[in-house]
C-alpha positions as CSV (number, residue, x, y, z in Angstrom):
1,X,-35.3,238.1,-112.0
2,X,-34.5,241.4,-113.4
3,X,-34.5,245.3,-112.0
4,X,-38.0,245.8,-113.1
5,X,-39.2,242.3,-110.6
6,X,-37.0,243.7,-107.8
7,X,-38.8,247.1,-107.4
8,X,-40.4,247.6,-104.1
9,X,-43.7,249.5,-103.6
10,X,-41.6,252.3,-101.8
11,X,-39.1,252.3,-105.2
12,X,-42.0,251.8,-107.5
13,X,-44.2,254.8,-106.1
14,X,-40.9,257.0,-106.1
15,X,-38.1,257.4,-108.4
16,X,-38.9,254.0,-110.0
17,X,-37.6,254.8,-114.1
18,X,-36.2,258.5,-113.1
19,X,-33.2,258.1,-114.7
20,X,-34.9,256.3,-117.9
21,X,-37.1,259.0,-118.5
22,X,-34.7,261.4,-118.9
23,X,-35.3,260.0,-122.9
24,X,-38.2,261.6,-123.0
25,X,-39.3,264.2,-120.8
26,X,-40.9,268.1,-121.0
27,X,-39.9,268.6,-124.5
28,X,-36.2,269.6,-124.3
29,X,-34.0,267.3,-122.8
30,X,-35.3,266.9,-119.6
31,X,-33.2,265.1,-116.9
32,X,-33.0,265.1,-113.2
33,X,-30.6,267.9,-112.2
34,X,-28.5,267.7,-109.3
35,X,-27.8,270.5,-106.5
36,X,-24.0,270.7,-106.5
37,X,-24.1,272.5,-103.1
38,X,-25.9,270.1,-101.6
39,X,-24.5,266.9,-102.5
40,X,-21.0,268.2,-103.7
41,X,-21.3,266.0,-107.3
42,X,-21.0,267.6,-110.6
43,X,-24.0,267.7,-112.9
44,X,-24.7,265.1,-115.8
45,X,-22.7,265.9,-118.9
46,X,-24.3,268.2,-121.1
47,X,-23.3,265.0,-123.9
48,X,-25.4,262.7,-121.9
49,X,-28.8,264.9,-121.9
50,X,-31.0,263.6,-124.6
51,X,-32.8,266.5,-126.8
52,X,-36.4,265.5,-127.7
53,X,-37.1,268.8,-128.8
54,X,-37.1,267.0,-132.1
55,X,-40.1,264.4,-131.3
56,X,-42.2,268.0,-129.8
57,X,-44.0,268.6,-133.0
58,X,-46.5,266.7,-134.8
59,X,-46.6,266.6,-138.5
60,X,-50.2,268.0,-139.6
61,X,-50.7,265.2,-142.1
62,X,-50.5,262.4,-139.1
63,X,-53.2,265.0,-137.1
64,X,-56.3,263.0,-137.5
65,X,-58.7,264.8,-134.6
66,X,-58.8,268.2,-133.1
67,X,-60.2,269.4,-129.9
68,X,-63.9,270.8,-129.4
69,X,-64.7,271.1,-125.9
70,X,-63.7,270.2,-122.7
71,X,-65.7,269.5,-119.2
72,X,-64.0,270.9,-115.7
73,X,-63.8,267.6,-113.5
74,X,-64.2,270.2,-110.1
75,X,-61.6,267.7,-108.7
76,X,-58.0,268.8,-107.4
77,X,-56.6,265.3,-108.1
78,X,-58.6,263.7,-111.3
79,X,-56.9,260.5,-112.3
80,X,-59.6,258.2,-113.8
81,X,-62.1,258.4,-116.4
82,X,-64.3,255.8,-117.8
83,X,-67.2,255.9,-120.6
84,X,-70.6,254.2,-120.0
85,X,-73.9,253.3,-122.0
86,X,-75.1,256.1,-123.6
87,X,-72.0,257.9,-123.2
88,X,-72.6,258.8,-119.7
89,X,-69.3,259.8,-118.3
90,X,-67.5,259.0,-115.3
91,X,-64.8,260.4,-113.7
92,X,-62.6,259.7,-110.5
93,X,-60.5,261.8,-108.4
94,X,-59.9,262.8,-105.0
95,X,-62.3,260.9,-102.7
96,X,-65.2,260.0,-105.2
97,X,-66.8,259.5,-108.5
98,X,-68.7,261.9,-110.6
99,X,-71.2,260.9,-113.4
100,X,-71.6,263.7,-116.0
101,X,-74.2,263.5,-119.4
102,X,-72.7,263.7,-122.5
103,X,-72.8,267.5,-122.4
104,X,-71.1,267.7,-119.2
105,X,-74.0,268.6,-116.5
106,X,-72.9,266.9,-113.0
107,X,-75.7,263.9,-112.8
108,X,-74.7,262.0,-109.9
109,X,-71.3,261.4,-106.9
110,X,-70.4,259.0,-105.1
111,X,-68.3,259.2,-102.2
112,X,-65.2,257.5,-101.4
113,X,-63.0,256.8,-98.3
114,X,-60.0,257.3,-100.1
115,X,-58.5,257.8,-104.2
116,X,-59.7,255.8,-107.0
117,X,-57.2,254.9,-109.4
118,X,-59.4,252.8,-112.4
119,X,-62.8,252.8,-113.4
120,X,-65.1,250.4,-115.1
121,X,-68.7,251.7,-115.9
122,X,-71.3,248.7,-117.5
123,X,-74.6,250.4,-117.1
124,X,-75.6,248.3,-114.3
125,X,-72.9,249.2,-112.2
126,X,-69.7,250.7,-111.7
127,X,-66.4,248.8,-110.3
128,X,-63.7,251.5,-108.7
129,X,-60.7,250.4,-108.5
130,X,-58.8,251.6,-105.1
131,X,-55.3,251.2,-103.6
132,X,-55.3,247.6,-102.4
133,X,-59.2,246.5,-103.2
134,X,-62.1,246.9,-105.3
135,X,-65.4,248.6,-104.7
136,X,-68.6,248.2,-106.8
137,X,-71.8,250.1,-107.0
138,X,-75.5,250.9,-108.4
139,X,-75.1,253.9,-110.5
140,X,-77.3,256.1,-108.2
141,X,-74.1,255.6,-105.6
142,X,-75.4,252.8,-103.2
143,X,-72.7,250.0,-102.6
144,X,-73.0,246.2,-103.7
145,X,-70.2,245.0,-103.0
146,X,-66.4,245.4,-101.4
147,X,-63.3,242.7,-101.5
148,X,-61.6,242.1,-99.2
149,X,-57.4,243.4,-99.1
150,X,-55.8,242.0,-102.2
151,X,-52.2,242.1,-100.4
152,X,-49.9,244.5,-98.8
153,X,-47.9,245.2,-102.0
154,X,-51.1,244.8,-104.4
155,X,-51.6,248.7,-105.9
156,X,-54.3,248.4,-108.4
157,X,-54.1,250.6,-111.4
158,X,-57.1,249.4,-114.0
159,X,-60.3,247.5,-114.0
160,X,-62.3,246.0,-116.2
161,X,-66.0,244.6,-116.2
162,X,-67.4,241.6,-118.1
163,X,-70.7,241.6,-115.9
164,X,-69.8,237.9,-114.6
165,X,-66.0,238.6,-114.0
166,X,-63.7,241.3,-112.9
167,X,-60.2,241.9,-113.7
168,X,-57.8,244.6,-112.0
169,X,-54.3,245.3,-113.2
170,X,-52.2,245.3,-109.7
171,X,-49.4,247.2,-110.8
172,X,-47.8,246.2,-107.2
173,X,-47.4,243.0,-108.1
174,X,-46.9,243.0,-111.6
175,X,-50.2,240.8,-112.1
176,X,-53.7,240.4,-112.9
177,X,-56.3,239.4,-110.7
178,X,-59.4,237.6,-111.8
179,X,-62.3,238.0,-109.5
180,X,-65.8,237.2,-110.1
181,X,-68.9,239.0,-110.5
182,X,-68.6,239.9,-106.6
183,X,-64.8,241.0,-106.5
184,X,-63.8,237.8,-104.7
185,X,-60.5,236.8,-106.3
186,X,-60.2,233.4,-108.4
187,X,-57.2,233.7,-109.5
188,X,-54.0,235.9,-110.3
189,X,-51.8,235.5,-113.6
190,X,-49.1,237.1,-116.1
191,X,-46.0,236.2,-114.4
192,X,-42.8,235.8,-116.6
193,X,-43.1,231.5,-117.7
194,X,-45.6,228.7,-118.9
195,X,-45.9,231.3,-122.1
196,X,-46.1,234.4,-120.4
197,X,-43.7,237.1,-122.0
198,X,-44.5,238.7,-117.7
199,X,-45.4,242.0,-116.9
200,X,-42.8,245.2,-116.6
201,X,-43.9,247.9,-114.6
202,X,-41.5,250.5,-113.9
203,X,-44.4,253.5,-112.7
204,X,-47.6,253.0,-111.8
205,X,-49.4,253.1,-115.0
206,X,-51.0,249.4,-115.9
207,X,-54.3,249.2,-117.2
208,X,-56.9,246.5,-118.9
209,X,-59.8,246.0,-121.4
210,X,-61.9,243.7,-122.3
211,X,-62.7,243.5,-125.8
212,X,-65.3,242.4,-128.2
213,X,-63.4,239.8,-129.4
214,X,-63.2,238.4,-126.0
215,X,-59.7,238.6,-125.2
216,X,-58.1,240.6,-122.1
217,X,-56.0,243.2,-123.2
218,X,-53.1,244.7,-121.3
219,X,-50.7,247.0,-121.5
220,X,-47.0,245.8,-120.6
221,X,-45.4,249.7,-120.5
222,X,-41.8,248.1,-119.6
223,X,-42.2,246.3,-123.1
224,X,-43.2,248.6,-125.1
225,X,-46.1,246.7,-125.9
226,X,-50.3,245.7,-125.7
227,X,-50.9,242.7,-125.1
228,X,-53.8,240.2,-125.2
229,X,-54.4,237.0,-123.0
230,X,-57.6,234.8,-123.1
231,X,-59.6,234.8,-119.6
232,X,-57.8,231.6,-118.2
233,X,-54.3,233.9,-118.3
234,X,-52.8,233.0,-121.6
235,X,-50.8,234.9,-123.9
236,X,-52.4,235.5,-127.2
237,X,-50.4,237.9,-129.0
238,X,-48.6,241.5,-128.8
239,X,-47.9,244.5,-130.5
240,X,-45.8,247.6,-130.2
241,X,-42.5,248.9,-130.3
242,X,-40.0,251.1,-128.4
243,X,-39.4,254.1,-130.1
244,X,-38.9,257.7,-130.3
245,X,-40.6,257.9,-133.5
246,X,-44.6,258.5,-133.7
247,X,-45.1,255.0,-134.6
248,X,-43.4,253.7,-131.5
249,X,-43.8,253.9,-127.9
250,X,-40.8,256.1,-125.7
251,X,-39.1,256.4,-122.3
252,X,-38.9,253.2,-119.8
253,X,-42.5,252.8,-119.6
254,X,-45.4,253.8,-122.0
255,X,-48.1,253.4,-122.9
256,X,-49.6,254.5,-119.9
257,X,-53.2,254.0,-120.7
258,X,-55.3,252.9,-123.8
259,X,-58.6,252.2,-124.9
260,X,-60.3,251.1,-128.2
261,X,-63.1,253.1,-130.5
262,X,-66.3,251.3,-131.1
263,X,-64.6,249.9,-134.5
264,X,-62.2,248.6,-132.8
265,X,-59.0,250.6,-133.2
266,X,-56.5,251.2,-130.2
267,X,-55.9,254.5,-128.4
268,X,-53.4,255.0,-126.6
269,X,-51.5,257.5,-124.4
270,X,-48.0,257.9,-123.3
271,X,-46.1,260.3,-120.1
272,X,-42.7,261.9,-120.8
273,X,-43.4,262.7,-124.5
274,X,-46.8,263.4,-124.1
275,X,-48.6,261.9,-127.2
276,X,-52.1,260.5,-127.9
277,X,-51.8,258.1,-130.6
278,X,-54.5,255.7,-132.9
279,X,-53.8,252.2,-134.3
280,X,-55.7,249.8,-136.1
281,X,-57.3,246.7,-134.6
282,X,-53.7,244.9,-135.6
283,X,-51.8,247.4,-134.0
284,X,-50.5,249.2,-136.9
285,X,-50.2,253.1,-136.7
286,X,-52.8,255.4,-138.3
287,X,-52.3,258.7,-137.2
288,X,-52.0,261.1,-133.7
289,X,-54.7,262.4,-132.0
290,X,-53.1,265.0,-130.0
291,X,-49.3,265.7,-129.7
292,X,-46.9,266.9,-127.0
293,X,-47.8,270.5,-128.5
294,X,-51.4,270.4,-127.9
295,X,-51.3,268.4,-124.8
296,X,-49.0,270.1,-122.8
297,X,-49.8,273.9,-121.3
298,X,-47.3,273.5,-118.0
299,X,-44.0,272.8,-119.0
300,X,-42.5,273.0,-115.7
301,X,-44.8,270.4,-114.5
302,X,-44.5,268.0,-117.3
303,X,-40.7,268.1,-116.9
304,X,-40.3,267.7,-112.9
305,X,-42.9,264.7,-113.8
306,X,-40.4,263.3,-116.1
307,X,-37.6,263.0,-113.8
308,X,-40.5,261.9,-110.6
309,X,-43.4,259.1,-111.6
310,X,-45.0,259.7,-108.5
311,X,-46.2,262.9,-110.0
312,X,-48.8,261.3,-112.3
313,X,-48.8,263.2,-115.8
314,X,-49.9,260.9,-117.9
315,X,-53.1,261.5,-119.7
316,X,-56.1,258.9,-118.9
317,X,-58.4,258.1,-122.1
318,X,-61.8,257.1,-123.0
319,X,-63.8,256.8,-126.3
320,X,-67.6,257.7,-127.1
321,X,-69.9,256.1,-129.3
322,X,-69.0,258.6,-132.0
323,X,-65.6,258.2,-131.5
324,X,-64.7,260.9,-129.9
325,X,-61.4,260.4,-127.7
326,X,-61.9,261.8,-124.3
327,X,-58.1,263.1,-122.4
328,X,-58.4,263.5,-118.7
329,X,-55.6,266.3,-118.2
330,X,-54.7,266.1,-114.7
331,X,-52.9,269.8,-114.9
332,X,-55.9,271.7,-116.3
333,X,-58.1,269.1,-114.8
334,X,-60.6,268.5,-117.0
335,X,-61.9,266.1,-119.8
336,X,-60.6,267.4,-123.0
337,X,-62.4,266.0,-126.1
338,X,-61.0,265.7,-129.3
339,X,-63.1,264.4,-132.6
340,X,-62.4,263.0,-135.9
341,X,-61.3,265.9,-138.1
342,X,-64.1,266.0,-141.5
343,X,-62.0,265.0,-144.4
């Protein structure tokens, strides 16, 4: 078993991949600093503090989108956002879920007794994703359904919805659980064997879609990677690349979240280095959304996030109908939305 296996929750929620994302966080070099008067050690060689400065800028030609709105969440804490029919819009933070139109007019909330971490939205219902179990409900807020606790070290981090199955990403435990239509758990896969490359997850960022094709996708952040895996738990196939170049993925653990356009293509988004990328359907890079420049407004916080996962700076994403990639920025806290530029 490697580091990456032995991680406690305690570890994984802290300083789990401090010292690895010292490659690529802020957008200067950013490392954990030490205080010499409090622990009497010198600080880390100058030599040894990586300058990403570099990686900061996107070239124009590889800028495929710009931004044209955005929508104020009214959360404190926004982490989640999910897109439904008619690209009603759903976002979670906080203690509950808000449902916004397309334009951004508040519609609907729902009330929670604690933070939800992953949404899926159908149209029928809408599966929230919490700490340790999974809540489901009408879209005009009343409850269907609760499971039970999935485990003291479970920490779920993404959702998705077939209508007659469920599957959460349990970052805790470096798995996926399959539940049915309910939430009551079948069965839990994507451990290292019989096939499985197994799941590295250094931060709390591990996320899940189902696609048209009918395969599970995942992200595997420690690998650099998205992966697919048929229903049942097997690995299909994989894509990705570490990297600080554009057409890779940086730091210990990215990406952090993705989703797909209508046509298929992959979005994805990556902490540290701050980047919001798109790949075709085969995983082959197109062109970047939005980069560290245009993403980042708090440099200060993106760099004390660098050296700390716990603070959660990576950039959740959704997709209209049109296309349109949707950023929920946890330091301005809103929904940012950026759309294809006119050629």
């Amino acid at each position: 078993m490697n580091n990456d296996s032995k991680l406690n929750r305690r570890s994984f929620l802290g300083a789990a991949g401090a010292g690895l994302l010292a490659l690529t966080g802020g957008l200067a070099g950013c490392t954990k600093r030490t205080d010499n008067a409090k622990t009497g050690k010198s600080p880390l060689d100058p030599r040894f503090t990586y300058d990403v400065s570099q990686f900061a800028h996107t070239d124009p030609a590889q800028l495929l989108y710009q931004e044209t709105a955005s929508i104020p969440t009214g959360f404190e804490d926004p982490k989640c956002i999910a897109v439904g029919p008619n690209n009603t819009l759903f976002i979670g933070g906080d203690r509950g879920v808000k449902c916004f139109d397309p334009n951004g007019r508040l519609q609907s909330a729902i009330t929670l007794a604690d933070k939800p971490i992953a949404l899926a939205a159908t149209g029928t219902r809408i599966c929230v994703a919490l700490k340790d179990h999974l809540e489901i409900f009408a879209e005009n807020g009343r409850q269907l359904a609760r499971s039970e606790p999935l485990g003291a070290k479970t920490y779920l981090t993404g959702v998705a919805d077939s209508g007659q199955a469920i599957f959460l990403a349990d970052a805790g435990r470096r798995e996926i659980i399959h539940c049915d239509a309910n939430g009551k758990l079948l069965n839990r896969f994507g451990h290292h064997g019989d096939g499985n490359p197994g799941f590295v997850v250094p931060s709390p960022y591990f996320h899940v879609l189902l696609g048209d094709d009918g395969l599970l996708w995942v992200n595997n952040p420690g690998r650099h990677q998205i992966e697919a895996y048929t229903a049942d738990g097997r690995f299909e196939l994989g894509w990705g690349a570490p990297s600080m170049a554009v057409e890779g993925f940086c730091g210990c653990c990215n990406p952090v979240y993705f989703t797909r356009r209508p046509d298929g293509k992959f979005v994805t988004s990556e902490k540290g280095l701050n980047r919001i990328k798109i790949y075709d359907a085969k995983g082959n890079f197109e062109g970047v959304v939005a980069g560290p420049e245009h993403l980042v407004k708090d440099l200060d916080l993106a760099k004390k996030a660098c050296a700390n996962c716990q603070i959660g700076f990576g950039f959740d994403v959704a997709c209209d109908s049109a296309g349109r990639v949707l950023a929920l920025d946890p330091a301005a806290k809103t929904v940012r939305i950026f759309a294809p530029k006119i050629a």
